[in-house]
N, C-alpha and C positions, 0 to 999 in steps of 0.2 A: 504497807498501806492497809486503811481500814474497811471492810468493806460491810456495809447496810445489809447486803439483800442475798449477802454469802455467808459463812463461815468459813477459816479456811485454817489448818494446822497439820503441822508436821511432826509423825510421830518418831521415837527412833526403833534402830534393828532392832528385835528383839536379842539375835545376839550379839549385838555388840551394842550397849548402852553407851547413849552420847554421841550417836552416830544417826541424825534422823535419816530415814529413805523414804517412807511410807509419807504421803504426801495425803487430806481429806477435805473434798472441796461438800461443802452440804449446802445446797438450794433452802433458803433462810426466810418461806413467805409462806409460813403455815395454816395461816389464815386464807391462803388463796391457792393453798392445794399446791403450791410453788411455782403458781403461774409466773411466765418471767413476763416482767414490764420492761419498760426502757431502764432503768437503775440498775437491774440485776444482768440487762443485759452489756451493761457497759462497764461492771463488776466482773462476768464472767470474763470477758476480752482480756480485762488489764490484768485478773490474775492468770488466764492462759497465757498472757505473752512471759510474764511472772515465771513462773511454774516451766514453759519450756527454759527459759538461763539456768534453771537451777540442777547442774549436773548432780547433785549429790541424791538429791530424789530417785527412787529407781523404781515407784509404783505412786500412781494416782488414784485414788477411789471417790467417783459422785455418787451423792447420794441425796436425799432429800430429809429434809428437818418434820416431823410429824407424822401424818400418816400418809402422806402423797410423796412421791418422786418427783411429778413435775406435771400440771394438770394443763401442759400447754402456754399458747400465749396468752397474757391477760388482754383478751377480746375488750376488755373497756378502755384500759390506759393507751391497747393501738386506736381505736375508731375515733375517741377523742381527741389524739394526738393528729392524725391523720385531714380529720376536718377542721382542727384550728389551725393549719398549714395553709389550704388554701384558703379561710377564711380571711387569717392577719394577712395576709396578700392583698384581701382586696380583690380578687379576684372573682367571676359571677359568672353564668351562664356554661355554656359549653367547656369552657378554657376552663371554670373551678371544677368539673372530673375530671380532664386533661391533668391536671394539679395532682390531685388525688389519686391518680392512676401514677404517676412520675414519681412522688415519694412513696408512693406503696412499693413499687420497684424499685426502689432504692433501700427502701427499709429491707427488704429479700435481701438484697446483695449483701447489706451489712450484715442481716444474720446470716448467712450462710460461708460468708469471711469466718465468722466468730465459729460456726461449725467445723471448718475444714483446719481452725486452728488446734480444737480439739482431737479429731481424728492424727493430724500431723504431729501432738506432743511425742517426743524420744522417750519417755516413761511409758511403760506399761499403764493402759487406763484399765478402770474395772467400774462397771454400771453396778452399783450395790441397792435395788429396786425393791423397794419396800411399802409401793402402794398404786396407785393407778401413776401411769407412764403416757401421756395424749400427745398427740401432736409432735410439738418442739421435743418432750419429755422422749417420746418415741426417738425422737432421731439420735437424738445424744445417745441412748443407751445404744443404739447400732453403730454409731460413730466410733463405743468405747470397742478396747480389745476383747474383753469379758464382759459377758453379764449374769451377775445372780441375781435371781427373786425370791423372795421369799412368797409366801400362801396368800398374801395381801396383794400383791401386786397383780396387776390389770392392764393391757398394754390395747392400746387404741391406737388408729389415724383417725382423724374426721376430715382431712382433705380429702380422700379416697371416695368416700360414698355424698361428698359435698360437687365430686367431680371435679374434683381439681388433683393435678398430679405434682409430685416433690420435682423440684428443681434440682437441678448440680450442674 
């Protein structure tokens, strides 16, 4: 499969050529500090479920494409998304935040499926952090087995001092 808003490739052993294991998923939106939208976020899903079939893999490494790991959710493509939900409903008054509160909970659950599918891969994962890490970015790199940083990297919550606390 091709995916938009990922990169994804398999390298082989080093020693034993022709034998990939090393497996490299790169967040592919450098322009947005690799905030995940909805596309990357339904890229990331199809190649974790991907990625755990594949017994021949025996390490995963994410990483981020540029200078960011992963700057969070992209805050526009959800609010956006969010308010044309209740709005093509048709919906008005009381019942269109009732709306908006219901797929907001919903949109969690899906992401947090897509997380728990990460943490649960049979490969060794490894966070390879190579610039600010926010939010979503944040969770994934504590989801992985390993994490490196390099000097660049910068690891945030904004839920925490927004007062709001991570779900599971």
């Amino acid at each position: 499969m091709e995916y938009k808003a990922l990169k994804w490739s398999a390298h082989d052993n080093p020693k034993r050529p022709g034998e990939p294991c090393i497996g490299v998923i790169t967040l592919n939106r450098p322009d947005h500090l690799n905030a995940v939208d909805p596309l990357m976020r339904l890229a990331r899903d199809a190649l974790r479920s991907e990625v755990a079939r594949n017994s021949i893999l025996k390490v995963v490494i994410l990483t981020g494409e540029g200078r960011g790991f992963c700057a969070g959710g992209d805050l526009h493509s959800e609010t956006e998304a969010l308010g044309a939900v209740a709005g093509s409903m048709g919906i008005t008054g009381p019942y269109k935040e009732m709306a908006e509160h219901f797929f907001n909970d919903l949109r969690h659950k899906v992401l947090q499926s897509a997380m728990r599918k990460l943490e649960d891969l049979p490969q060794v994962t490894i966070a390879a952090v190579n610039g600010p890490a926010v939010g979503i970015g944040l969770e994934m790199t504590t989801l992985c087995d390993i994490r490196i940083a390099s000097d660049q990297a910068r690891l945030g919550e904004v839920a925490v001092p927004a007062g709001f606390l991570a779900e599971r």
